[in-house]
C-alpha positions in Angstrom: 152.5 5.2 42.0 150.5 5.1 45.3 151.0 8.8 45.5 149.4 9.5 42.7 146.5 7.3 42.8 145.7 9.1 46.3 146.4 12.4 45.2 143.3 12.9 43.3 141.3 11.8 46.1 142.7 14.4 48.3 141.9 16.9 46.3 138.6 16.6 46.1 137.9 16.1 49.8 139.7 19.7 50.1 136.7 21.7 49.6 134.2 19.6 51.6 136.9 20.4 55.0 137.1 23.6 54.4 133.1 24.3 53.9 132.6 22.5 57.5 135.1 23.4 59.8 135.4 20.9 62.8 135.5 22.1 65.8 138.4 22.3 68.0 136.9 20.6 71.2 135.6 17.3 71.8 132.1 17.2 71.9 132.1 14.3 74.1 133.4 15.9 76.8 132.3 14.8 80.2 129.9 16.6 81.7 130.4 20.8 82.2 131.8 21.2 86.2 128.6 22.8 87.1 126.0 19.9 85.5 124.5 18.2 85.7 122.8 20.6 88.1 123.5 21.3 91.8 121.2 22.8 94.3 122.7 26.6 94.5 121.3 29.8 96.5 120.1 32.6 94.5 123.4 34.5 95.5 125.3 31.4 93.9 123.4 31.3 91.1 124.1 35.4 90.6 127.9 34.9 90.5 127.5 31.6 88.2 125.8 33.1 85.8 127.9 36.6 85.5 130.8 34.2 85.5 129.6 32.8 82.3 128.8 36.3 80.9 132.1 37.4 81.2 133.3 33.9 79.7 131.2 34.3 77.0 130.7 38.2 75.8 134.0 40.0 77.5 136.5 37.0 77.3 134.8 35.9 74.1 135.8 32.4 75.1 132.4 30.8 74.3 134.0 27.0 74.4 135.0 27.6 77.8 131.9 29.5 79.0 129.5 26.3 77.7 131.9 23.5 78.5 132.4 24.8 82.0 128.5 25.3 83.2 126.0 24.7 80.0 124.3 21.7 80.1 125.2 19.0 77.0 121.4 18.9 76.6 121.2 22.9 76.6 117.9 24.0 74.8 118.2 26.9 72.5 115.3 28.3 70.9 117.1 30.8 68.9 116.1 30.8 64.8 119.3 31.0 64.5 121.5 28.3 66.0 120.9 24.4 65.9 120.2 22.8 69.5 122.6 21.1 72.0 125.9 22.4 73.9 128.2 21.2 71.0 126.3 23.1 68.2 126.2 26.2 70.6 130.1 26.3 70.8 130.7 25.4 67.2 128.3 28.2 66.4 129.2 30.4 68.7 133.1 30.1 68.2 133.0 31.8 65.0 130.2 34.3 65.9 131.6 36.2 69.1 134.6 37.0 68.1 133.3 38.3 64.8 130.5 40.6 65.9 131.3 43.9 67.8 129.0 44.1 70.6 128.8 46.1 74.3 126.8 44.6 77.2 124.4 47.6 77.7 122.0 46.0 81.0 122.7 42.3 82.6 120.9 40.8 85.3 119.8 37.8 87.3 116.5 37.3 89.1 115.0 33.4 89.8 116.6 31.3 87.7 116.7 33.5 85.0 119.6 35.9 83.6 119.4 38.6 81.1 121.9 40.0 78.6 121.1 43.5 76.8 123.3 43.7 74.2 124.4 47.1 71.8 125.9 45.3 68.7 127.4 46.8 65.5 127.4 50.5 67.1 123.8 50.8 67.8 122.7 49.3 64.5 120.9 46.5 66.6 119.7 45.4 69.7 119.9 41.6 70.9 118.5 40.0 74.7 119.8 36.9 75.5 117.9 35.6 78.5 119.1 31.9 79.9 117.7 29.8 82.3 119.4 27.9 85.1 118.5 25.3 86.9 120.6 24.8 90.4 124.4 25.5 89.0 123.6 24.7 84.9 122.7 26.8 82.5 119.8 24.3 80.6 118.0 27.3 78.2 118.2 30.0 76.0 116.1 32.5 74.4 117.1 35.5 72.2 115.2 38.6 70.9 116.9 40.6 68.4 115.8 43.8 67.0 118.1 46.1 63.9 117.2 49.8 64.2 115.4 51.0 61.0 116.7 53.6 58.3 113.9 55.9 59.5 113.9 56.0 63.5 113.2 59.2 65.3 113.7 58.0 68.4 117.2 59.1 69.4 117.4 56.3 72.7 115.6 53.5 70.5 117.0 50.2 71.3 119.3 51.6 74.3 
């Protein structure tokens, strides 16, 4: 009898957890290793950030990338992903591994790192450009541009 009065219940709930996937880390994880920020050298801040390229694009282990030296109040002014470390890696989870992508130019100059990206085989062209302050990674910024049907430019985008 208790069964099935809570069987119906169940059911319903079904859909609404599978439209909203939860994430599989806690987002109350203590702070990332790296913030709140640290005073670093520009040669520290070079191997910091590179580190959390390779995390994020080759490793495409974006949790780990953002838990270990993103900021929890990380600023993101992409269009297309909500603000905050926790949204980042719940967004982010599902999109790196899905999307095929090559790192065409990165690099790291005052506080500021640079990500050229060739994704789907040249049909498109993203820049990710973050900002560091001391050890943490606090901002992000990305341009994207798809390559049009009609381009006579044979090196457009790359």
């Amino acid at each position: 009898m208790y069964i099935s009065r809570l069987l119906p219940i169940a059911l319903t709930a079904l859909p609404t957890a599978f439209a909203s996937p939860t994430p599989y880390y806690n987002p109350t994880t203590p702070q990332a290793p790296f913030c709140p920020p640290k005073p670093a050298t520009p040669s520290q801040q070079h191997a910091i950030f590179f580190d959390f390229i390779n995390k994020l694009y080759t490793l495409q282990d974006p949790t780990t990338a953002y838990l270990t030296y993103v900021s929890p109040d990380y600023i993101n002014h992409s269009p297309y992903a909500p603000q905050g470390r926790a949204a980042a890696i719940a967004f982010l989870q599902y999109l790196i591994p899905s999307v095929n992508r090559t790192i065409v130019h990165e690099t790291f100059e005052g506080g500021i790192g640079f990500v050229h990206l060739n994704v789907a085989g040249g049909q498109m062209a993203v820049a990710d450009v973050f900002r560091l302050n001391g050890t943490c990674v606090m901002e992000h910024w990305d341009v994207d541009q798809a390559r049009p049907a009609n381009a006579t430019n044979p090196l457009a985008l790359f």
